[in-house]
N, C-alpha and C positions, 0 to 999 in steps of 0.2 A: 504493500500500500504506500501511497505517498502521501505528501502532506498539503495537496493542491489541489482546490476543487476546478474541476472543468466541467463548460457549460458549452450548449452549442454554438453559443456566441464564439468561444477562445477558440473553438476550431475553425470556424468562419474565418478569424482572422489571420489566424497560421495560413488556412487557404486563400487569404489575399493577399498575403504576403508576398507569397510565391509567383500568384499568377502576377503582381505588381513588378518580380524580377524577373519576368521572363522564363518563368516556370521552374526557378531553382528552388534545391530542397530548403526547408524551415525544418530544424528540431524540433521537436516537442515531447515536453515531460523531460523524464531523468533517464529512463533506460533505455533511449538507442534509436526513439521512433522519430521517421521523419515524413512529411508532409508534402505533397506537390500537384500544381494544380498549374498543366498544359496548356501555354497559350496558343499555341499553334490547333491541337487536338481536342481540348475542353476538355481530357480526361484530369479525374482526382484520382490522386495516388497514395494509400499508407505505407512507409516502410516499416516492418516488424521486425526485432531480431528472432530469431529461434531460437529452441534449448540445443545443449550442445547433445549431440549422437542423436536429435529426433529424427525418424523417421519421414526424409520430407519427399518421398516418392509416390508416397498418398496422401498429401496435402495437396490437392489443390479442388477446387468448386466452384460453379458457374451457376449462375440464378439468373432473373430477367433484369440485363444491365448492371450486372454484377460479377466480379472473373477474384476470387483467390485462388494465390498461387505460390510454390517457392521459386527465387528465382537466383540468377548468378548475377549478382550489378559490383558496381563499385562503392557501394553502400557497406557502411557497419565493418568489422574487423574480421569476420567470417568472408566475407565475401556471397553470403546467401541470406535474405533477408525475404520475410514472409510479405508478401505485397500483394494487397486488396487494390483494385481497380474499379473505377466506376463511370462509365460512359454515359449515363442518362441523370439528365439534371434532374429528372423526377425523384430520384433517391439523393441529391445532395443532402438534404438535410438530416435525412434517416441513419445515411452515410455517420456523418456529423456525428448524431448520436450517438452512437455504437461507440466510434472513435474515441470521444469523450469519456466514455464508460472504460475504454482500453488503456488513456493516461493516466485516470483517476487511480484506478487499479494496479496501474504498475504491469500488465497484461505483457506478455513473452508468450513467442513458441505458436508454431503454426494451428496444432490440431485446436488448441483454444478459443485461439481468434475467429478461426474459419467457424468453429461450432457457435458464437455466438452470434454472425455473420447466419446461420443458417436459420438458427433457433428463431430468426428477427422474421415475421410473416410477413410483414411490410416488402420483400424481395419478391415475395409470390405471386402480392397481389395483381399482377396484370397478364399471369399465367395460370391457364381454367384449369381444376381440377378434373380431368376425364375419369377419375374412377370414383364410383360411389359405392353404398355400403354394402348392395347387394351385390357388384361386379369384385367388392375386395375378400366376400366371402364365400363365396363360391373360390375364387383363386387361394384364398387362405385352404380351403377345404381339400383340393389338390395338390398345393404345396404340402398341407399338414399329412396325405396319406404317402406322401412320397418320402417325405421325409421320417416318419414314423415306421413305415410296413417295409418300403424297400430302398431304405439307405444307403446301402452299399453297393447298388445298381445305379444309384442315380447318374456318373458319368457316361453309362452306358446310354442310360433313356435320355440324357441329352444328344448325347451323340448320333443316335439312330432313331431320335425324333418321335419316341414312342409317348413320349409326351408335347403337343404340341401347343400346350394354352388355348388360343384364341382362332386357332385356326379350325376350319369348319367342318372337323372331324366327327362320326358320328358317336364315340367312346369317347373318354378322357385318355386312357392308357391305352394303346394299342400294341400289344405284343402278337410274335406269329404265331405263341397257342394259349393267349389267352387276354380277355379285354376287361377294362375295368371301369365302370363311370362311376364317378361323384356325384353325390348330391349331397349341396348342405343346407341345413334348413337353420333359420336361425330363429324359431320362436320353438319352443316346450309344448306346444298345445297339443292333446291326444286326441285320436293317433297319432303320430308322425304322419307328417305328410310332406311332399314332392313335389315341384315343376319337371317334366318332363316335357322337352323342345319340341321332338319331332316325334313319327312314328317308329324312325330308326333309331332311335335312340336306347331301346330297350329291345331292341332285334338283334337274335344272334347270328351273327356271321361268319356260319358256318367251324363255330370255336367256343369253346366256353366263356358265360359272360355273369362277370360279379359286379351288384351294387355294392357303393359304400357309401354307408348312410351317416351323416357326422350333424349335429345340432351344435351351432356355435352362434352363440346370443350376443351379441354387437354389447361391451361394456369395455368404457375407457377406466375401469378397474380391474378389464378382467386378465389372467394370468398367461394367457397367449397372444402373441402379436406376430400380426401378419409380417412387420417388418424385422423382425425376430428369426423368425422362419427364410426368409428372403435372405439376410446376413448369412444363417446359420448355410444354408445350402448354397449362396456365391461361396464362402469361405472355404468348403467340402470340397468344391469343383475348382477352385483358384489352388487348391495345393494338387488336384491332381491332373488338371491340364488348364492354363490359362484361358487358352482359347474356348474351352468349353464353360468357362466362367462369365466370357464374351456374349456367347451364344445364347445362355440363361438370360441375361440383362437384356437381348433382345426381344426373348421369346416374352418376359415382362413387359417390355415397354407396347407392344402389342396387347397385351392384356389393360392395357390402362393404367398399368402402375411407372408414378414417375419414379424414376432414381434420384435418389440424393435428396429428395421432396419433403421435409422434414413434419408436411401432412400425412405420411403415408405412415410415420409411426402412431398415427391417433384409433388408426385399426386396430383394435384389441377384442378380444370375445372371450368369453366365459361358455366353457366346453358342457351342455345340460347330460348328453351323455358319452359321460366320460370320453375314449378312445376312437368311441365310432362302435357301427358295426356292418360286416360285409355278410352280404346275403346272394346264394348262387339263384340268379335268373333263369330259371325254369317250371316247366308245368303253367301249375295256379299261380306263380306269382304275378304280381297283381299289372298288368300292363299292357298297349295299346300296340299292335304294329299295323305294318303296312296290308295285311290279309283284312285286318278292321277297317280300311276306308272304303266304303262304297265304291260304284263303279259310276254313281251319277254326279256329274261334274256340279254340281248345284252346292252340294254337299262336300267340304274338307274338312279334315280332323286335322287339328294344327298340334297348337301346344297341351296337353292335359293334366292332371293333378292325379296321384296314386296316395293312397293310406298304406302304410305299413303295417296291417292286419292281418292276422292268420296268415305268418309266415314264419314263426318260432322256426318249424322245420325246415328250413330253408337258410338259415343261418348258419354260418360256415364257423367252427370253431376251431380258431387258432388266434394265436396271440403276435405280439407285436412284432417289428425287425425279423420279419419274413425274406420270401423270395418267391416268385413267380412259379417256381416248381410247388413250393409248399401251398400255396395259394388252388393251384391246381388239383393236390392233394387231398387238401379239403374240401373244395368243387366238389370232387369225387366220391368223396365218405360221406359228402350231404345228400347226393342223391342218389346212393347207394350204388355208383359203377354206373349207371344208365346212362345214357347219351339221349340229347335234348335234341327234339326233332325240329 
């Protein structure tokens, strides 16, 4: 801490300082931060120093008219100084603020700045949120079986695409012997019950086909977070191929989820039954295909709603951090060997 209050005003003035010399730096504060404000560019510039051995190969964040970053200048005694950027004079003042809060404090070191630089919603606001509560859980509900039941596959399902997100697959998982859909419902009301899209949706394809039925109730107290889940499975795939860490962030950003979006950790839910549970698709259970649509064009069967009743035997009993063979195994002990016509 220091012993110097700043206001937005004393950084306004560091920032005229600058741009009044021709955009040279201004100090400010006591440890090492300097100021600059482009007459040529109208960019404002913070120079930060770092802590010494951080990490600054992942420091850096981009928001709407907004760029942190590490960088190599002739700045500070390192020669690497943490530098926030700001092109749009709609965030000067905001800017400002933050900054203010950085001198007061005595603030060092990239990953801290950047974090409250991110933490600030005033960056977002001119950037729409494309995902809402029901697109982030239904993606929580898939993220959450992949990363619970088949962990240790996951580089593979990114790699061979058996997972696709958003893409207009008629399964969620699609393996060569055996398919898996999600649904997650996020109210407790009995029975359980379901949106189902289409009439393929719940049609076997010529392989065996498991629901997983997961209740996860939207509460920004609750103990799972979709952005949780997101970290934990980029950070799985980033230690065992980069590029398939790449691939995931895509297969998200297709889904509606932004990166780095510091909206996207408010996804949280509180799980009503517990783990889930998977139930093998066949017989009576309870569902619509494509043999159910008429032949008279007047008439389409779109989207429909299923109850989870009188399907106890139908539920496949196995426990968590599986594999696609075990999965299939218990397919098979659910419906006693038989094959689904």
């Amino acid at each position: 801490m220091t012993n110097e209050s700043y206001t937005i005003e004393n950084i306004e003035h560091y920032f005229d300082t600058s741009h009044t010399n021709r955009g040279a730096l201004v100090k400010a504060g006591h440890t090492g931060h300097q100021l600059q404000w482009c007459v040529l560019t109208g960019i404002r510039r913070v120079y930060i120093p770092i802590l010494k051995d951080e990490d600054t190969e992942v420091a850096f964040w981009k928001s709407n008219g907004l760029k942190c970053s590490v960088t190599d200048c002739a700045v500070g005694d390192s020669g690497l100084m943490c530098v926030i950027e700001c092109t749009d004079i709609t965030f000067f003042k905001e800017m400002s603020m933050v900054v203010a809060r950085i001198l007061e404090d005595g603030i060092v070191g990239a990953e801290r700045v950047i974090r409250l630089f991110k933490n600030n919603r005033i960056f977002w606001a001119g950037t729409p949120n494309a995902m809402t509560t029901v697109m982030a859980a239904g993606l929580f509900g898939e993220l959450f079986f992949m990363w619970n039941f088949l962990r240790s596959r996951i580089p593979s399902i990114i790699e061979q695409r058996n997972w696709g997100g958003s893409e207009q697959t008629d399964k969620d998982f699609n393996f060569a012997e055996l398919q898996v859909e999600v649904k997650t419902a996020m109210s407790h009301s009995q029975p359980v019950s379901h949106q189902i899209s289409t009439l393929h949706q719940l049609q076997n394809d010529r392989r065996p086909l498991v629901l997983y039925s997961l209740i996860a109730h939207p509460d920004q107290g609750g103990g799972h977070s979709l952005f949780e889940l997101v970290i934990n499975i980029h950070g799985a795939l980033q230690e065992s191929n980069p590029d398939l860490a790449v691939q995931f962030q895509a297969i998200l950003i297709d889904c509606g989820y932004q990166i780095e979006d510091p909206r996207m950790e408010s996804y949280r839910f509180h799980l009503l039954n517990d783990y889930g549970e998977l139930y093998a698709v066949y017989n009576d259970f309870p569902r619509l295909t494509t043999s159910d649509n008429c032949a008279d064009q007047r008439v389409n069967i779109d989207n429909y709603t299923i109850t989870l009743t009188n399907v106890e035997h139908l539920r496949l009993n196995i426990t968590r951090a599986t594999s696609v063979p075990e999965l299939l195994e218990a397919y098979d002990a659910t419906i006693n060997g038989k094959k689904d016509c």
